[in-house]
C-alpha positions, 0 to 999 in steps of 0.5 A: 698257650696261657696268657702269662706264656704269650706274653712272655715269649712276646717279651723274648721274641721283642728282645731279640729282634731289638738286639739284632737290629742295634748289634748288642746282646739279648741280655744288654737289651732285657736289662734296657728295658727293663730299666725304661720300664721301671722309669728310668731314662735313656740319659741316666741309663747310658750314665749310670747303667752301663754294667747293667747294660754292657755299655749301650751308649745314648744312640742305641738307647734311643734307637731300643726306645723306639723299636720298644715301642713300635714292636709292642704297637706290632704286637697289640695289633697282631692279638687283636687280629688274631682275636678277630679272626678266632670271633669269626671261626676262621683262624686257622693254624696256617693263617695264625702261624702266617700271623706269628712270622710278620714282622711289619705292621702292613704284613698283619694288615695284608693278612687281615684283609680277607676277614676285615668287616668292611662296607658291602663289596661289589665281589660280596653283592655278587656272591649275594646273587649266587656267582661264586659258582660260576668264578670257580667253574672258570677257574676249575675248568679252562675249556668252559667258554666263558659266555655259555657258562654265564647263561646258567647263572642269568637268574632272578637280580642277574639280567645277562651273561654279561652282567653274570661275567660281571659279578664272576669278575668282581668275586675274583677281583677281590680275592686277588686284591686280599691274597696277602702272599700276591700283595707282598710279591707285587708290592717288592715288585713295585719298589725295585722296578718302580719309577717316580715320574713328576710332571708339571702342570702346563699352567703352573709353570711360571707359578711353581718356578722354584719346583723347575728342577721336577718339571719333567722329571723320573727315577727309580722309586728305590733310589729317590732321596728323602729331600727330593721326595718331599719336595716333588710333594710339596710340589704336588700339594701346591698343585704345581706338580703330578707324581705317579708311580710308574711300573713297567712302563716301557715293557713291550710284552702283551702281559706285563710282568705285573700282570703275569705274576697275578696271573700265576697265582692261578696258574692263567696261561695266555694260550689256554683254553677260553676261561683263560683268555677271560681271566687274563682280562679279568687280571689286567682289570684287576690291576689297573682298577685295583692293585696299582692304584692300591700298591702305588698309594702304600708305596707312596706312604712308604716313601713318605715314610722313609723320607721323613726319617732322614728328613728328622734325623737331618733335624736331629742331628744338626739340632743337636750341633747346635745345641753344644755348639761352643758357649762364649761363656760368663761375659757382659754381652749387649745383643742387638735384634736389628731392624729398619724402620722399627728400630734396632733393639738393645738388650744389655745383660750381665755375665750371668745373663741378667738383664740390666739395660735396655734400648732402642736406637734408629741408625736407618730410615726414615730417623737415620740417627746415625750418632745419636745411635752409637753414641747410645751403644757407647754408652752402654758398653762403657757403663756396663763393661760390655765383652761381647755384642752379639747382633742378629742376623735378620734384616738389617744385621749387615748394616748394624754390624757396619755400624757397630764396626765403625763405632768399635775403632773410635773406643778405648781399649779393651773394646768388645768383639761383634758376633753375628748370632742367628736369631732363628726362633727368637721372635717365637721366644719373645710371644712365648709363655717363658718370656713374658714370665720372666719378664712380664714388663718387658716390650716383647720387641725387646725380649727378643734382644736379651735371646740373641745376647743369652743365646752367645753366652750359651746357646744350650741354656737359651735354645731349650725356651725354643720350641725344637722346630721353631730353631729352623736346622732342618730341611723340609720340617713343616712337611713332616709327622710334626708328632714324630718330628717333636718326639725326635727332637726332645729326645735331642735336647734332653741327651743335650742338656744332660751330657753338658749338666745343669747348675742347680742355682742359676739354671731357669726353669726352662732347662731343669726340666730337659734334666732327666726324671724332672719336668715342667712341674717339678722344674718350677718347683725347684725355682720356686725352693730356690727363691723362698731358701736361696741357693741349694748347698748339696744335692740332697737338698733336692729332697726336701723339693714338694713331690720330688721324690727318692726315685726322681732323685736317683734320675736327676741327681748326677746331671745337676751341678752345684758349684761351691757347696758343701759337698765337692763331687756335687760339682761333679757328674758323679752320682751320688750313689757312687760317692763312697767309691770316689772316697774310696780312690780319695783315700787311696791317694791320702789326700784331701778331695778338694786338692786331688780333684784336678790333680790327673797325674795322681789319679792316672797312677791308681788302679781301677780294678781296686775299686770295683765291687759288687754294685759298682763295675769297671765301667762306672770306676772309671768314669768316675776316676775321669770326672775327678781329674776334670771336674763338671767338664763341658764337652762342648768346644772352645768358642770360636768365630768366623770373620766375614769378608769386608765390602762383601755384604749383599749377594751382588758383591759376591764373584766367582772364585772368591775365597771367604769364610763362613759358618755353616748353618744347616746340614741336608742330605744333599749338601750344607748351607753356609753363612757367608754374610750376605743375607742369604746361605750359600749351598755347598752340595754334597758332591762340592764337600771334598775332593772324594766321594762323600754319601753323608754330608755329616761325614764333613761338616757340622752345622755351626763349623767355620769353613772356608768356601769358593764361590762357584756361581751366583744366581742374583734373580733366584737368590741362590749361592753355589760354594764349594769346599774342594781344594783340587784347584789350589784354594784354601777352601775346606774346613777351618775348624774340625768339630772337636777342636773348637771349631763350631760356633755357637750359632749362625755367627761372624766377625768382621775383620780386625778393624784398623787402628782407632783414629783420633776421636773428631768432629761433631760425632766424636764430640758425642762419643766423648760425652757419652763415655765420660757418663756413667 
């Protein structure tokens, strides 16, 4: 076969595997493909492509993009073993036609064995000394008595029959341990009969407290979860824990199973001849110096394996709840990173994020300026109009949110509502390369307050500064392929900042660069045409940005917004490809575009089959119909909070049975965390979610629902919170908000209860107050 035919059945053969793994057709995936590999990506392909791709929706792209990658890492492995092979004269056709049928990478590797060049064996330092013919003899003949049968062999390096049996053993040892089809049989073996056993060190129980559930702990290898797995290795990486791969363990029989299907692959019987009984030894040898600990170590990678998959897209997908969790919008925000001794930090920016104040007050020890405090905060929020306080949820933030609730009563209508915002990954923004460009004068302890105002404005627009990682949803992150895990994680943020769309003249560096087909480089260079000739009136201004050319243009186009511009559809996600067929249906309605945009009741009377043609289908007529009934829509939720119980601040306040809202802040597989105030996240696990059976928590919450949760127990010396979301015992626990009905919050946040009506501004503190709000 000529090399263009190889490399076009490998094409084929790639395209069907994908197709049948995430249910579509070969033809949608081909043109997927193809798509990718001419640059497009999965963001504008999902768009923009859906005739070419019959509809393949953001999931399955991703899904086909990784497949696409690991089936061509298959394939570039499988020729190169092939030609390996081929250069020693020992490819067969059965071998190359076995080579051709492996569908994993370990399969290639497992028939690779017998030819890999490896360091001299002990099985090849035999042979060396002329014993192979005695391990066929014994093989071939099972009436030979092993130690007569040796004595012919005690030549030259061999110095007994016992060092001859020896070398036999070895030769045999390492044909077992390279008989690809015995390693499959025995690894599918391992992984339905296998156990998981841990146990801990007698000297670690103390130090390894927190791994007490695994101290003594077995269950099938087949049915241990991604979370647990991890953490009995943690655990055993911290020498806490010893984790073994138990097989058979309680079998009574002479020959374990094991050992009997190594043993039938030479058809060795346990009452044969004398040669049998010497194999059998040479068997039980062979596995337990050889074969279990080599299946055990490929077992444990597999496991690791399948443990951190679920494990990242647990990351993944509450990374991206996160991300369109509902923004506050276009309000005068003050954020407040609290602290004790340092300080609690000030950032006041406007409501397009700007930043226009800052400061920093002492409200705790050892100053304890209590007034001087909310005297400064009153202050800021008259002279700037403040809407919304936002306040970290770190040390401290229950007692800034009690200080900000009791200056809130003593000011005058309208007064700003307190958001309790997560400040996961702020620190790491503040020291970033980001931050201090833009604001290079700017304290670093303060840069951190402007993230925790910028981010209830707009989580999506302040998070994507963030190192994916560093924003802290997942569970067991730092255990993980970081490489796997970042990859899994941008591809969120890209599909996230894309389904949302980006305003072309307010959006920072940051987020343009998530845009699909643009990058860190090109993203600076829009800020940069933004800066030297002001704001961009069209989309096809982008043009005249140095090196961003027609190809980048047709990625990035219809994911950027430009509000207020020359051209109305660039307020929209419709690309501008497509602009003709959208005057089309604007002509259709003998109207003026800016009037129809918005006007559903006229454009739900049209026909979307009168606008198709021959480049543009069904599927784009529509959604272009659908964006000019609702303009530049977001899809993320209305914003919305949870109110934190009053007098419950520390896990001490809590009892059980209380009934309080909170915010849910991570999702595992095991349960969700939930912010109820305290400082510390309570765990609602999953067999607590509903008053049913639940497999995936994800099936019930999202991270950043409001949901309201029982207190089941409390565990004040472990700092841990048992809630539960069941109703079958009459309480209102459950879910306040459902995902799409404006039921996520932005981020990790709470409100107080409405404060009780303002008392009359008195004594030494309302004194100060007054001042303050009499100054502008």
């Amino acid at each position: 076969m000529n090399a263009a035919a190889h490399a076009e059945r490998t094409r084929l053969n790639i395209i069907k595997s994908i197709a049948d793994e995430i249910g579509a057709q070969p033809r949608q995936v081909e043109a997927a493909v193809d798509l990718l590999d001419e640059g497009a990506t999965v963001p504008f392909i999902s768009r923009y492509r859906k005739e070419a791709t019959g509809g393949l929706d953001d999931t399955q792209l991703r899904k086909l993009e990784e497949r696409l990658a690991y089936l061509r890492e298959l394939e570039d492995r499988r020729d190169a073993v092939i030609e390996s092979i081929r250069s020693q004269n020992k490819l067969t056709d059965e071998l190359e036609a076995k080579l051709l049928a492996a569908t994993t990478k370990a399969e290639v590797e497992d028939l690779y064995l017998p030819y890999k060049p490896k360091r001299r064996t002990r099985g090849e330092i035999a042979r060396e000394r002329g014993l192979e013919p005695l391990a066929d003899l014994l093989l071939a003949d099972r009436q030979q008595v092993p130690v007569e049968a040796a004595a012919a062999f005690v030549v030259g390096e061999v110095a007994d029959a016992k060092a001859a049996l020896e070398g036999a053993r070895d030769i045999l040892m390492e044909r077992f341990t390279e008989d690809a089809a015995l390693l499959g049989r025995l690894r599918q073996h391992l992984r339905e009969r296998g156990m998981l056993r841990s146990r801990v060190f007698d000297d670690k129980k103390e130090a390894g407290a927190k791994f007490s559930d695994y101290f003594d702990h077995a269950e099938p290898w087949a049915k241990v979860a991604g979370h647990r797995a991890l953490a009995m290795m943690r655990g055993r990486n911290e020498d806490v824990l010893m984790l073994d791969l138990e097989i058979d363990a309680d079998d009574p029989s002479p020959i374990k199973p094991v050992e009997q299907m190594i043993a039938e692959t030479l058809s060795i019987r346990a009452n044969g001849g004398p040669a049998d009984a010497w194999l059998l030894d040479v068997v039980r040898w062979t596995w337990r110096v050889k074969l279990h600990t080599n299946l055990s170590v490929d077992l444990m990678m597999e496991l690791r394996q399948r443990a951190e998959s679920e494990a990242i897209d647990v990351f993944a997908r509450n990374l991206k709840d996160l991300l369109l969790a509902a923004p506050a919008g276009t309000r005068p925000t003050l954020g407040l990173d609290p602290g004790i001794r340092t300080g609690v930090k000030v950032a006041a920016v406007d409501a397009t994020g700007k930043l226009i104040d800052t400061a920093v007050i002492y409200p705790f020890q050892p100053r304890n300026d209590v007034r001087g405090a909310q005297a400064e905060l009153a202050r800021l929020i008259k002279q700037h109009r403040i809407e919304l306080i936002a306040i970290g949820n770190g040390t401290a933030s229950r007692e800034t949110e009690k200080l900000v609730a009791d200056l809130l009563p003593l000011l005058p209508e309208p007064r700003p509502r307190s958001v309790v915002v997560s400040e996961a990954g702020a620190s790491v923004y503040s020291a970033s390369e980001v931050a201090a460009t833009e604001f290079p004068t700017l304290d670093v302890t303060l840069r951190g307050a402007v993230s925790i105002a910028r981010r209830l404005q707009d989580p999506l627009a302040e998070l994507v500064k963030i190192t994916p990682k560093s924003i802290g949803v997942g569970q067991y992150q730092h255990d993980v392929d970081q490489y796997r895990l970042a990859r899994s994680l941008d591809a969120v943020v890209e599909d996230a900042v894309n389904a949302v769309g980006v305003d072309l003249n307010t959006a920072s560096a940051s987020l343009l660069a998530r845009v699909s087909g643009l990058g860190q480089t090109l993203a600076e260079s829009i800020v940069a045409y933004r800066d030297q000739h002001g704001r961009f009136l069209t989309r096809k201004q982008l043009l005249d940005v140095s090196r961003l050319g027609p190809k980048t243009f047709e990625q990035c186009a219809g994911f950027l917004r430009i509000r207020d511009g020359a051209e109305p559809l660039d307020a929209s996600s419709v690309h501008p490809e497509a602009y003709e067929v959208a005057r089309r249906i604007v002509q259709a309605c003998g109207r003026d575009l800016r009037s129809l945009m918005g006007d559903g009741a006229a454009l739900k009377q049209l026909d979307p089959r009168r606008f198709v043609d021959e480049r543009f289908g069904l599927p784009t007529v529509r959604d272009i119909l659908g964006e000019l009934e609702k303009p530049g829509r977001d899809p993320r939720p209305e914003f919305r909070t949870a109110s934190f119980a009053e007098g419950v601040n520390e896990v001490a306040d809590l009892k059980p049975g209380m009934v309080l809202e909170g915010t849910v802040t991570n999702v595992a597989a095991f349960g969700a965390f939930v912010d109820i105030g305290v400082h510390q996240d309570g765990l609602v696990h999953v067999s607590q979610l509903a008053d049913r059976f639940v497999k995936d928590p994800h099936e019930v919450v999202k991270a950043g629902q409001i949901v309201k949760v029982r207190v089941v127990d409390v565990d004040i010396k472990r700092q841990r919170i048992a809630l539960s979301m069941k109703k079958d015992d009459g309480s209102t626990a459950g879910v306040v908000a459902s995902r799409g009905d404006a039921g996520r919050a932005p981020e990790r946040r709470g409100t107080r209860p409405p404060a009780k009506p303002a008392a009359p501004v008195v004594g030494s503190l309302g004194s100060a107050l007054a001042d303050a709000l009499k100054r502008k």
